[in-house]
PyMOL Python script that loads the backbone (N, CA, C, O; Angstrom):
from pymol import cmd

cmd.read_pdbstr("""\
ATOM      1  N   UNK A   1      40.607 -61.157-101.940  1.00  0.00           N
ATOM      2  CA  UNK A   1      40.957 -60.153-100.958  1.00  0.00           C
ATOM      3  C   UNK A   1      41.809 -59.037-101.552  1.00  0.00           C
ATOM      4  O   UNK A   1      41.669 -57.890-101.127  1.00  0.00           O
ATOM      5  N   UNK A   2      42.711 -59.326-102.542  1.00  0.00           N
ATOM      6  CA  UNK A   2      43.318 -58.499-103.172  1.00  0.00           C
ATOM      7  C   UNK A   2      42.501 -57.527-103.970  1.00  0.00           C
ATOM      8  O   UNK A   2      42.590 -56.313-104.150  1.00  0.00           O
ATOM      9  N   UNK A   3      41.798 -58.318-104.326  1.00  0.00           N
ATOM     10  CA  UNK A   3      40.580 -57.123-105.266  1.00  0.00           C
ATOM     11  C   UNK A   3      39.903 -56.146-104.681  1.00  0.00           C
ATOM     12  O   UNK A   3      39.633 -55.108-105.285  1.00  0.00           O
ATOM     13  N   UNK A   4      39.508 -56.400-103.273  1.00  0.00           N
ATOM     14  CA  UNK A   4      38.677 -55.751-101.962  1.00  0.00           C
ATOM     15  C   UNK A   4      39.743 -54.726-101.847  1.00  0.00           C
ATOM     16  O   UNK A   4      39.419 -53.599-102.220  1.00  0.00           O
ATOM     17  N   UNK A   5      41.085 -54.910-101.354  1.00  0.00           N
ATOM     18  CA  UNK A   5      42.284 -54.089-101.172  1.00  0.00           C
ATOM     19  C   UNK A   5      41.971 -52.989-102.097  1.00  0.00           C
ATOM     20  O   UNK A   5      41.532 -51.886-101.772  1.00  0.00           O
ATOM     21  N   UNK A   6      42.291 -53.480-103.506  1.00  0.00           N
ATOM     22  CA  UNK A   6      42.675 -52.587-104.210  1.00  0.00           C
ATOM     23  C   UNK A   6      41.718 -51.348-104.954  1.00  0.00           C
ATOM     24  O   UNK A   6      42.050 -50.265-105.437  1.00  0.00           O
ATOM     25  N   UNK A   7      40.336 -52.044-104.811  1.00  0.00           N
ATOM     26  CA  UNK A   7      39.410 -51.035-104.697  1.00  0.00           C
ATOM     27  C   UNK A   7      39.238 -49.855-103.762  1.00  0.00           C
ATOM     28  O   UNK A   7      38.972 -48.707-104.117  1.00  0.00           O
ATOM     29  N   UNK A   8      39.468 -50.388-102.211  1.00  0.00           N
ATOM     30  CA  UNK A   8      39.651 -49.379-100.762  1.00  0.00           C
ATOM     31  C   UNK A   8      40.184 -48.670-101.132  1.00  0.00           C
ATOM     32  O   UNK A   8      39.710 -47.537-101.221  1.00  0.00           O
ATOM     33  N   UNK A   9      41.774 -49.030-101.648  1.00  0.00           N
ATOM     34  CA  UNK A   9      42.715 -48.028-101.463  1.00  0.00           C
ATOM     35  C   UNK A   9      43.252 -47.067-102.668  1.00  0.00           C
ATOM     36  O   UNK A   9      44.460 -46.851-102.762  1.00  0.00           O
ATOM     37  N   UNK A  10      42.140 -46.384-103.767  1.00  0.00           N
ATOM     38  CA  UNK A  10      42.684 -45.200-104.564  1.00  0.00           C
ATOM     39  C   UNK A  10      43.338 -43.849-104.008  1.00  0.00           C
ATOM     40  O   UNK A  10      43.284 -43.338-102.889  1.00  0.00           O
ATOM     41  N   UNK A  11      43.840 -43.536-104.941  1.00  0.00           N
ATOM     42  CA  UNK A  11      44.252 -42.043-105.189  1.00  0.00           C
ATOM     43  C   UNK A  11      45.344 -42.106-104.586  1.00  0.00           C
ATOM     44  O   UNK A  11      46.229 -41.364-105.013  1.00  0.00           O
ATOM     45  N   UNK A  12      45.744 -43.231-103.091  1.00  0.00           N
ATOM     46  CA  UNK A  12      47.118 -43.419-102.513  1.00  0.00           C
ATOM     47  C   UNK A  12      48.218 -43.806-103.204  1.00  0.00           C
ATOM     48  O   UNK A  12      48.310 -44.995-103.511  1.00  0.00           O
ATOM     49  N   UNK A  13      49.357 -42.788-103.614  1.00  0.00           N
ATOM     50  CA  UNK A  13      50.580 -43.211-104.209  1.00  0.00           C
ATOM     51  C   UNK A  13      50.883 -44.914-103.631  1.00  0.00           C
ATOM     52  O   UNK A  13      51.005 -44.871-102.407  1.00  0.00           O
ATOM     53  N   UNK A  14      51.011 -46.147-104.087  1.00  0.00           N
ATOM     54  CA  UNK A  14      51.086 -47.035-103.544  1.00  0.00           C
ATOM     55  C   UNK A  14      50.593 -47.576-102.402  1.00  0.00           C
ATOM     56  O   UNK A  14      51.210 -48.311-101.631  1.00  0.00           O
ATOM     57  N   UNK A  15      49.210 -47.115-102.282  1.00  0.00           N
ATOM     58  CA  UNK A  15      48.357 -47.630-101.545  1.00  0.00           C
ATOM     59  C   UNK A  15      47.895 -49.349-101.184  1.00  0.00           C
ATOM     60  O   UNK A  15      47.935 -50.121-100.226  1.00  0.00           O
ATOM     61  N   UNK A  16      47.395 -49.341-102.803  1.00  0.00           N
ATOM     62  CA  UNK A  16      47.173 -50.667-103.256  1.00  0.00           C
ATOM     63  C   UNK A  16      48.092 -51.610-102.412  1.00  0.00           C
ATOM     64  O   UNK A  16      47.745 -52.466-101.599  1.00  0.00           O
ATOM     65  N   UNK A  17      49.261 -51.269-102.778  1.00  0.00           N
ATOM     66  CA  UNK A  17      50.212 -52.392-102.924  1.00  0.00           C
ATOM     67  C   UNK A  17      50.814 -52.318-101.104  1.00  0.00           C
ATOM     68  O   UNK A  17      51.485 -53.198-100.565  1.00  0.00           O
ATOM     69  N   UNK A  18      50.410 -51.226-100.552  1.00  0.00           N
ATOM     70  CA  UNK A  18      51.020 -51.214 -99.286  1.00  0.00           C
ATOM     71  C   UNK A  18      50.045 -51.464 -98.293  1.00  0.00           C
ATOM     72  O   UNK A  18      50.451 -51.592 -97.137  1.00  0.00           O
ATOM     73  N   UNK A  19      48.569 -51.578 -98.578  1.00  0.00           N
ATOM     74  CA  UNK A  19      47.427 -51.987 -97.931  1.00  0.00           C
ATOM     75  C   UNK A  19      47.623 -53.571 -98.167  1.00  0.00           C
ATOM     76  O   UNK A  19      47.157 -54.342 -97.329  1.00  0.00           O
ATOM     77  N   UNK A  20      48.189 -53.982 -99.103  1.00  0.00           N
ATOM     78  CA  UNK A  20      48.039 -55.449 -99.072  1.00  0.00           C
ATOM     79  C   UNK A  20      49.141 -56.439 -98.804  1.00  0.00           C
ATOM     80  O   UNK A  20      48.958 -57.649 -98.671  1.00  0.00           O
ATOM     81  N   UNK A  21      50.410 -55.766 -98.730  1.00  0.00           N
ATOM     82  CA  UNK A  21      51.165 -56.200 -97.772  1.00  0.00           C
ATOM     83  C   UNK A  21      50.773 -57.473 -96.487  1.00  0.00           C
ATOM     84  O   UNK A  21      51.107 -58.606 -96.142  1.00  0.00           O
ATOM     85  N   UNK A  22      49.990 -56.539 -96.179  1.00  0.00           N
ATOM     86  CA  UNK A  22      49.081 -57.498 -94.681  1.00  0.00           C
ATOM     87  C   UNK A  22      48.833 -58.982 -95.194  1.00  0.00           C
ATOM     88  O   UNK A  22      48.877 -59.968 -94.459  1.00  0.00           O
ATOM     89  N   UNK A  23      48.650 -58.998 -96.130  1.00  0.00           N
ATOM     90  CA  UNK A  23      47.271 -60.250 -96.989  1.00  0.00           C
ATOM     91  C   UNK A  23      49.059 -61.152 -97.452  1.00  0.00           C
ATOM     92  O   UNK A  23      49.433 -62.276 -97.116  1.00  0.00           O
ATOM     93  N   UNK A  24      49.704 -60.231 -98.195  1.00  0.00           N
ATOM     94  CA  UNK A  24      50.754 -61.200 -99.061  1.00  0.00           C
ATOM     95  C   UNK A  24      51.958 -61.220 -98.006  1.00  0.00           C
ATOM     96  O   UNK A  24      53.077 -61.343 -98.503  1.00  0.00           O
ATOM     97  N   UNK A  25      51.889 -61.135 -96.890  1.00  0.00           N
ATOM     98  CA  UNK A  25      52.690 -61.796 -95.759  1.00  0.00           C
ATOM     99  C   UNK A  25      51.793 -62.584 -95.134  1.00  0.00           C
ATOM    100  O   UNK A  25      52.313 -63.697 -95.212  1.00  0.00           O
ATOM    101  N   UNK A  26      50.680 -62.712 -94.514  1.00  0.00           N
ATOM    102  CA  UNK A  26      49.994 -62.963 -93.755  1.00  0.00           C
ATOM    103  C   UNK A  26      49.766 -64.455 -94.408  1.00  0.00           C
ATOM    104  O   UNK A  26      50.301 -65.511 -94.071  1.00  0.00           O
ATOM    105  N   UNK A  27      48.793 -64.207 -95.460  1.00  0.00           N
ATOM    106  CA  UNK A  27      47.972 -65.428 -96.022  1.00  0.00           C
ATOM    107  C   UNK A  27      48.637 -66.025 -96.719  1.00  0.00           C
ATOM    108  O   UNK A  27      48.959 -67.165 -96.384  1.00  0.00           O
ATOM    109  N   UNK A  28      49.108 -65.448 -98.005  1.00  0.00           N
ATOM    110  CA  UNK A  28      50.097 -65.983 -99.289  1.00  0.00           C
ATOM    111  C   UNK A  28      51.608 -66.452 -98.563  1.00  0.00           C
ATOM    112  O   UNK A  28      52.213 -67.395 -99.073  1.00  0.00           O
ATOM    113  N   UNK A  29      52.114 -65.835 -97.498  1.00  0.00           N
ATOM    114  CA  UNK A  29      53.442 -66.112 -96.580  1.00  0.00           C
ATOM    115  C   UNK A  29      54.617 -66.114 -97.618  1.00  0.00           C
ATOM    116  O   UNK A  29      55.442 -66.981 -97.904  1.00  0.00           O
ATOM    117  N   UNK A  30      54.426 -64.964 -98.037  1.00  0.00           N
ATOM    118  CA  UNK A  30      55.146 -64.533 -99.342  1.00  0.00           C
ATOM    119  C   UNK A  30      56.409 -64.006 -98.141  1.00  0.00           C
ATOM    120  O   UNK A  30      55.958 -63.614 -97.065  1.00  0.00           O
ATOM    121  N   UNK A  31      57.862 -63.995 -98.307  1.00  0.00           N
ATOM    122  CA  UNK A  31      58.869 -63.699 -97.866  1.00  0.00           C
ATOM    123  C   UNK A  31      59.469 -62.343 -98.028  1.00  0.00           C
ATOM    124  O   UNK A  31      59.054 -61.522 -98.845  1.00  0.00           O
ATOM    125  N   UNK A  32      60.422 -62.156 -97.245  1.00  0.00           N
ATOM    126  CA  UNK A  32      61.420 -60.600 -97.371  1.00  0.00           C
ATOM    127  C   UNK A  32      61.589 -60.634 -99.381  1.00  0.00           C
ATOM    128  O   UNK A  32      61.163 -59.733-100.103  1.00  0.00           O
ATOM    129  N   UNK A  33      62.192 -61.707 -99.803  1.00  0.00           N
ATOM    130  CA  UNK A  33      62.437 -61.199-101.278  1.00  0.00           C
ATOM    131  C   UNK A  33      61.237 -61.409-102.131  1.00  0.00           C
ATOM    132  O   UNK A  33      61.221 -61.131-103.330  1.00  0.00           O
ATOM    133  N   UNK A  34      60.420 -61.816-101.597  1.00  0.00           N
ATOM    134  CA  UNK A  34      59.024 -61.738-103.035  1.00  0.00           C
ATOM    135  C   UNK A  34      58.504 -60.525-102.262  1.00  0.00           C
ATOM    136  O   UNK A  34      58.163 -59.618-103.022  1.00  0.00           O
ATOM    137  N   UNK A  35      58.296 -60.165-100.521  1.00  0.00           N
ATOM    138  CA  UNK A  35      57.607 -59.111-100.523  1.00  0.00           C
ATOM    139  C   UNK A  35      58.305 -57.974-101.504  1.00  0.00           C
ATOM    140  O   UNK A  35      57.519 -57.241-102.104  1.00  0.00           O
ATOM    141  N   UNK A  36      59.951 -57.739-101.747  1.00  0.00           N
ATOM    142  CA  UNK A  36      60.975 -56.782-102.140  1.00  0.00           C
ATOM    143  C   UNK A  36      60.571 -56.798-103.559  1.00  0.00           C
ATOM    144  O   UNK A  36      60.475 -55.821-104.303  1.00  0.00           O
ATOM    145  N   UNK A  37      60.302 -58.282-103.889  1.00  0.00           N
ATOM    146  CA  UNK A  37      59.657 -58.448-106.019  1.00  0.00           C
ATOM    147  C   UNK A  37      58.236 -57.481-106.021  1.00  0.00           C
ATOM    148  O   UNK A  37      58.169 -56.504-106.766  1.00  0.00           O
ATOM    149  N   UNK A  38      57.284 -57.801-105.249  1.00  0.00           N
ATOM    150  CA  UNK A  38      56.450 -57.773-105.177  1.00  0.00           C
ATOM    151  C   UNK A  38      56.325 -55.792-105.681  1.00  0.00           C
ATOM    152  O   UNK A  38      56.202 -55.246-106.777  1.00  0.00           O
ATOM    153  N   UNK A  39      56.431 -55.256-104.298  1.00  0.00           N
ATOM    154  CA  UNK A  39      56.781 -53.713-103.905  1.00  0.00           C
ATOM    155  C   UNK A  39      57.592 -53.161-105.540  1.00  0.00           C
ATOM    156  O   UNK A  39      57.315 -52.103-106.105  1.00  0.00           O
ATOM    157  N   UNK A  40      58.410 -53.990-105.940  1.00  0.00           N
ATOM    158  CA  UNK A  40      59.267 -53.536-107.241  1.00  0.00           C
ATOM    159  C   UNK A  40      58.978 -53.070-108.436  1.00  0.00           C
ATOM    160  O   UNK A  40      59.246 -52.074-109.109  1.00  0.00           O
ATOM    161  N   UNK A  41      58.092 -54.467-108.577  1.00  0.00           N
ATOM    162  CA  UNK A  41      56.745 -54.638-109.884  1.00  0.00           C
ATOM    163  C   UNK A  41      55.841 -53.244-109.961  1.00  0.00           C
ATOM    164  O   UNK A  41      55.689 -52.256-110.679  1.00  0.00           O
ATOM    165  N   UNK A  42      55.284 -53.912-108.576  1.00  0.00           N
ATOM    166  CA  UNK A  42      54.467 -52.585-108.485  1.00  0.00           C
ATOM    167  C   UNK A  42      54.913 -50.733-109.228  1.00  0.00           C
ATOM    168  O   UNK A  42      54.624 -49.895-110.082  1.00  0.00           O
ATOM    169  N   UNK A  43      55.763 -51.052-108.126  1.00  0.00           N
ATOM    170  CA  UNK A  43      56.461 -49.132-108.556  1.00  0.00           C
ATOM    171  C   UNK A  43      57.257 -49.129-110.276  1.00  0.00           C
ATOM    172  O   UNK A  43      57.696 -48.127-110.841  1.00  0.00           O
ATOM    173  N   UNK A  44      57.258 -50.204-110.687  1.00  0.00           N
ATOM    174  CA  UNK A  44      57.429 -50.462-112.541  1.00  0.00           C
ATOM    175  C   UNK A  44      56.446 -50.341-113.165  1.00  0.00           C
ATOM    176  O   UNK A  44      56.422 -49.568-114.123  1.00  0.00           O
ATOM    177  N   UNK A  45      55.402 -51.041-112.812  1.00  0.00           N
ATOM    178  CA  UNK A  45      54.554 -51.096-113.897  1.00  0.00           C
ATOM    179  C   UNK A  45      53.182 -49.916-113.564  1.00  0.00           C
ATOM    180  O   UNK A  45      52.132 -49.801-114.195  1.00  0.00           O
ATOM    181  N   UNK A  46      53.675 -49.109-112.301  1.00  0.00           N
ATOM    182  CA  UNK A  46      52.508 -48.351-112.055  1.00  0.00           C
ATOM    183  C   UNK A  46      52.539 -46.976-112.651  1.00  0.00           C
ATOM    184  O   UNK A  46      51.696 -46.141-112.322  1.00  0.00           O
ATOM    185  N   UNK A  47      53.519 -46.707-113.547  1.00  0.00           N
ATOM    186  CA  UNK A  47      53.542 -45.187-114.269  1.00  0.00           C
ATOM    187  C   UNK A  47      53.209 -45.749-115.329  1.00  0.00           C
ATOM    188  O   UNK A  47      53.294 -44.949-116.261  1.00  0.00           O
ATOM    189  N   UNK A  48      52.767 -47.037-115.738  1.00  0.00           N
ATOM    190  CA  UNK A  48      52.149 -47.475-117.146  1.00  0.00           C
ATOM    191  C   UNK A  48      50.539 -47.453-116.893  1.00  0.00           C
ATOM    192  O   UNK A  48      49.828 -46.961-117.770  1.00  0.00           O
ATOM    193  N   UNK A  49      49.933 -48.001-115.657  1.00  0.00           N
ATOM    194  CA  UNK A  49      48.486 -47.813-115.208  1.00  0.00           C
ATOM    195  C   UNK A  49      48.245 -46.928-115.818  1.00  0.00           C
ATOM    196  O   UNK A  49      47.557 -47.016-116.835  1.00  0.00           O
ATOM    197  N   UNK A  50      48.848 -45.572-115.282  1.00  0.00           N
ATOM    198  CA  UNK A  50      48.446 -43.803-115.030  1.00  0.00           C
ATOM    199  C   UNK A  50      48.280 -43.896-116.472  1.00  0.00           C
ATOM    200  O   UNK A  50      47.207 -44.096-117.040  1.00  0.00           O
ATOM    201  N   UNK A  51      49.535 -43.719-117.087  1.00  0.00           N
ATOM    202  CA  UNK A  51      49.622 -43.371-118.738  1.00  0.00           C
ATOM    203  C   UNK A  51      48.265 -44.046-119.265  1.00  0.00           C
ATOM    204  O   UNK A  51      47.604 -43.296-119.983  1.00  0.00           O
ATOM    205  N   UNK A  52      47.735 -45.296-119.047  1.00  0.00           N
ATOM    206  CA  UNK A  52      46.623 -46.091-119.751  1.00  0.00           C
ATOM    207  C   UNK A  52      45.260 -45.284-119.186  1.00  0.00           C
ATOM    208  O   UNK A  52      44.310 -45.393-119.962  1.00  0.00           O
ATOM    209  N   UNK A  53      45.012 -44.563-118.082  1.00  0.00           N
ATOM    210  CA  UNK A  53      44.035 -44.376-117.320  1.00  0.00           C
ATOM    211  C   UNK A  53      44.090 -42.706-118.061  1.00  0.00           C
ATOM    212  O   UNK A  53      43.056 -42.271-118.568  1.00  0.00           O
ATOM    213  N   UNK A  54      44.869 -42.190-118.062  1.00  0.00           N
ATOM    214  CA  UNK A  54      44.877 -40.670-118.799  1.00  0.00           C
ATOM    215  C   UNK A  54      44.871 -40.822-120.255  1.00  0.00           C
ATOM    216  O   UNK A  54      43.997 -40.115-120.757  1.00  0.00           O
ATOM    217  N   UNK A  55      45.585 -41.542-121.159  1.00  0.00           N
ATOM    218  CA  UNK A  55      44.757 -42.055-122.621  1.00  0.00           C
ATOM    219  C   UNK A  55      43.553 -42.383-122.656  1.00  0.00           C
ATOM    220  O   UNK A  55      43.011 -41.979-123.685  1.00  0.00           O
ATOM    221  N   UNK A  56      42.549 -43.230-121.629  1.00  0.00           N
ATOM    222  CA  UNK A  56      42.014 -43.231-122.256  1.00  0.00           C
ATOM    223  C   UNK A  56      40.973 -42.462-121.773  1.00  0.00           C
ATOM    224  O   UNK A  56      39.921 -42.493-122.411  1.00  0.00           O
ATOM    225  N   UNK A  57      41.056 -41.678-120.634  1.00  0.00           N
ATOM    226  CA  UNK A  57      40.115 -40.991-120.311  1.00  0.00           C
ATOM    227  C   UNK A  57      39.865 -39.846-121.617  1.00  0.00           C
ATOM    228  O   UNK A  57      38.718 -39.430-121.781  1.00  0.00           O
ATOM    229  N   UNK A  58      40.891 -39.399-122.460  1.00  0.00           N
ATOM    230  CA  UNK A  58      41.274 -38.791-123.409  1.00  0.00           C
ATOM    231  C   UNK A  58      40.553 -39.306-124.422  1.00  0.00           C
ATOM    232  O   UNK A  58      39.651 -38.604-124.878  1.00  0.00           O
ATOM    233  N   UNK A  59      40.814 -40.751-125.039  1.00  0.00           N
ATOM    234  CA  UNK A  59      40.175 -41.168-125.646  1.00  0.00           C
ATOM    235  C   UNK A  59      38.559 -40.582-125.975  1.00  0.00           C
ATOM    236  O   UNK A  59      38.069 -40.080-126.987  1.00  0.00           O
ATOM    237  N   UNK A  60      37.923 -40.941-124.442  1.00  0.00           N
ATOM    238  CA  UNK A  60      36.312 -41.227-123.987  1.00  0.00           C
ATOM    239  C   UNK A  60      36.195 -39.576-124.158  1.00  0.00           C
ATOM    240  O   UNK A  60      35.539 -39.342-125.173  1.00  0.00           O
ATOM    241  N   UNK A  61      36.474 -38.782-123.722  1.00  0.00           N
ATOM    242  CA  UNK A  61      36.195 -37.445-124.239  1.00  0.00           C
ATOM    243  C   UNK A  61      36.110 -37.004-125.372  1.00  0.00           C
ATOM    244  O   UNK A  61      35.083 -36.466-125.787  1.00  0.00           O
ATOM    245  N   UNK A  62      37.271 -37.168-126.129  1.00  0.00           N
ATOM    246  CA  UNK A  62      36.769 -37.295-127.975  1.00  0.00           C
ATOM    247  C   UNK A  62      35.723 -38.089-128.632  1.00  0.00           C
ATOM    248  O   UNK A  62      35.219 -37.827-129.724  1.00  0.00           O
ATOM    249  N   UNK A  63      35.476 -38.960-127.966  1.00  0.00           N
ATOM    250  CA  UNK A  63      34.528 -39.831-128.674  1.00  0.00           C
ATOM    251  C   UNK A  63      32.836 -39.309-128.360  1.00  0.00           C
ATOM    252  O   UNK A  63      31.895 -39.317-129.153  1.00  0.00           O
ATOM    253  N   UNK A  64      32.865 -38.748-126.516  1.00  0.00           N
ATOM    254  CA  UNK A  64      31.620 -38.079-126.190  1.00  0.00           C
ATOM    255  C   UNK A  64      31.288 -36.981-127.288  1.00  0.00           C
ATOM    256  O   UNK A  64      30.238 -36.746-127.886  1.00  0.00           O
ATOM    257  N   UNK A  65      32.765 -36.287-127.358  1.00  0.00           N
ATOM    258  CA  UNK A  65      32.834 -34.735-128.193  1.00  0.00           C
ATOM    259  C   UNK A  65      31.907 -34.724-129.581  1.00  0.00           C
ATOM    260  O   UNK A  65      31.055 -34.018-130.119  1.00  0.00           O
ATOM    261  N   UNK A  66      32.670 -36.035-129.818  1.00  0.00           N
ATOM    262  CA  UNK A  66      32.220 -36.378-131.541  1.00  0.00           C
ATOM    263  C   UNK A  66      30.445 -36.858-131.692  1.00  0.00           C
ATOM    264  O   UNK A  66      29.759 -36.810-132.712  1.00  0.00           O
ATOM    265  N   UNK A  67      30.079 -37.268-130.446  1.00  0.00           N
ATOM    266  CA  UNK A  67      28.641 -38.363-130.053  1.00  0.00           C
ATOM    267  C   UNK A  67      28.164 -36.647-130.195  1.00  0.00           C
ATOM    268  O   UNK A  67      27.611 -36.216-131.207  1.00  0.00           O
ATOM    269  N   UNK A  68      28.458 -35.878-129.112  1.00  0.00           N
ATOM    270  CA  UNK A  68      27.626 -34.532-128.799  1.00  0.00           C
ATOM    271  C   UNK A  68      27.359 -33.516-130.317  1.00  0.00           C
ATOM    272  O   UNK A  68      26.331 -33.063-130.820  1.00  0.00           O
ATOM    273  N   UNK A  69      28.785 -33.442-130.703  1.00  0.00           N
ATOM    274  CA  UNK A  69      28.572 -32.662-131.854  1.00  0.00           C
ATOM    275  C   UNK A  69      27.734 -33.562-133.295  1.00  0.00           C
ATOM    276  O   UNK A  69      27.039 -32.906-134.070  1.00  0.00           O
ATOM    277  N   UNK A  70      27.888 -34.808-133.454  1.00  0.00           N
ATOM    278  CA  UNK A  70      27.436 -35.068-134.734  1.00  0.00           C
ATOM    279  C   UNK A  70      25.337 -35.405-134.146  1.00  0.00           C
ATOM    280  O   UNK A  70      24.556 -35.825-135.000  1.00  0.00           O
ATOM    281  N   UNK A  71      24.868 -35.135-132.753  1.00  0.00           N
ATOM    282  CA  UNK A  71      23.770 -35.014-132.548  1.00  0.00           C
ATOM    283  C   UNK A  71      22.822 -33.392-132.171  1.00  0.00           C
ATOM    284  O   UNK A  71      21.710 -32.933-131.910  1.00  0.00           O
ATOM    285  N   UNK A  72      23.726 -33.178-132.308  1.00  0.00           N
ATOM    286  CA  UNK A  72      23.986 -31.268-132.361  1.00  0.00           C
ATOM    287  C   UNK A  72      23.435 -31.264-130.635  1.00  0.00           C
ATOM    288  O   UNK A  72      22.345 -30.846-130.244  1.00  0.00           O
ATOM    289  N   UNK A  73      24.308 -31.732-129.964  1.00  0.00           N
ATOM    290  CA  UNK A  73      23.891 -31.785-128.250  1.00  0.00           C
ATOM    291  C   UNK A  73      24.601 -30.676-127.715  1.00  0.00           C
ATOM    292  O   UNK A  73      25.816 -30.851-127.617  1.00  0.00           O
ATOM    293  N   UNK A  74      24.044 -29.317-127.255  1.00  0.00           N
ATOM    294  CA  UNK A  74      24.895 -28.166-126.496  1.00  0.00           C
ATOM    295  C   UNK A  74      24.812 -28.499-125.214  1.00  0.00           C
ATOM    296  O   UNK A  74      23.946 -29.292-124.845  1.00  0.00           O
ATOM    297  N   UNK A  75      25.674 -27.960-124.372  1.00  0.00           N
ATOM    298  CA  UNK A  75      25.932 -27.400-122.858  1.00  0.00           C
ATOM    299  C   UNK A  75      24.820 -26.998-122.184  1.00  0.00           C
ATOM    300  O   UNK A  75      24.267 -25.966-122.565  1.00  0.00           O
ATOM    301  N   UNK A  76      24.395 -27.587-121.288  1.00  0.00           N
ATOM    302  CA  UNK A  76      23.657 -26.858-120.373  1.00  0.00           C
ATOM    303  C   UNK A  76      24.271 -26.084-119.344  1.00  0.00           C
ATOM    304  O   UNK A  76      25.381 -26.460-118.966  1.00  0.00           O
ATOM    305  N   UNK A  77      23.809 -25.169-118.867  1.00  0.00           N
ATOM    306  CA  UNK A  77      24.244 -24.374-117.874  1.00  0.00           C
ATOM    307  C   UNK A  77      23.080 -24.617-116.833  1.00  0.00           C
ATOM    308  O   UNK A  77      21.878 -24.590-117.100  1.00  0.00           O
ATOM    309  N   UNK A  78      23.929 -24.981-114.991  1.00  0.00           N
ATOM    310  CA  UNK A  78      22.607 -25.067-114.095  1.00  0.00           C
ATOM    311  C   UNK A  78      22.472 -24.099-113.627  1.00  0.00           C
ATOM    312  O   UNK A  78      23.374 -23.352-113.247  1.00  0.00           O
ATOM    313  N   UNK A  79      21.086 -23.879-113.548  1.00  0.00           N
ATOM    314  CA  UNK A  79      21.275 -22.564-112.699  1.00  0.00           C
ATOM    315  C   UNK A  79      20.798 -22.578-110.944  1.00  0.00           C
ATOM    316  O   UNK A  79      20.935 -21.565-110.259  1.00  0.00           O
TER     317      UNK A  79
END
""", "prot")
cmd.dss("prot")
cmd.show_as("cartoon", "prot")
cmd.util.cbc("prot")
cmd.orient("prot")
């Protein structure tokens, strides 16, 4: 269910983690201080996601760059 969550809810600054709230009180009967761990983690380790998700989108662009140019692949323009 967490996985279902966390797919629904992109692009929301703490979406993820505030859409599933419901699930980790509800089902898991996770408490005031693991919900408080929980929410914590999250907002720690989520400016490391971004950083990994913008490397490597970075990455995958140099590597297309290098695929395009060493097959001599130009730009199309649509018209």
């Amino acid at each position: 269910l967490l996985g279902i969550f966390a797919i629904g809810a992109p692009g929301v600054p703490g979406g993820t983690v505030m859409a599933s709230l419901g699930i980790i009180t509800g089902i898991l009967k996770f408490g005031d201080s693991a919900t408080a761990l929980m929410l914590t983690i999250f907002a720690l380790q989520d400016s490391f996601g971004t950083a990994c998700n913008i490397t490597g989108d970075g990455a995958l662009t140099l590597i297309l760059t290098g695929y395009a140019r060493y097959h001599n692949i130009r730009e199309q323009k649509l018209q």
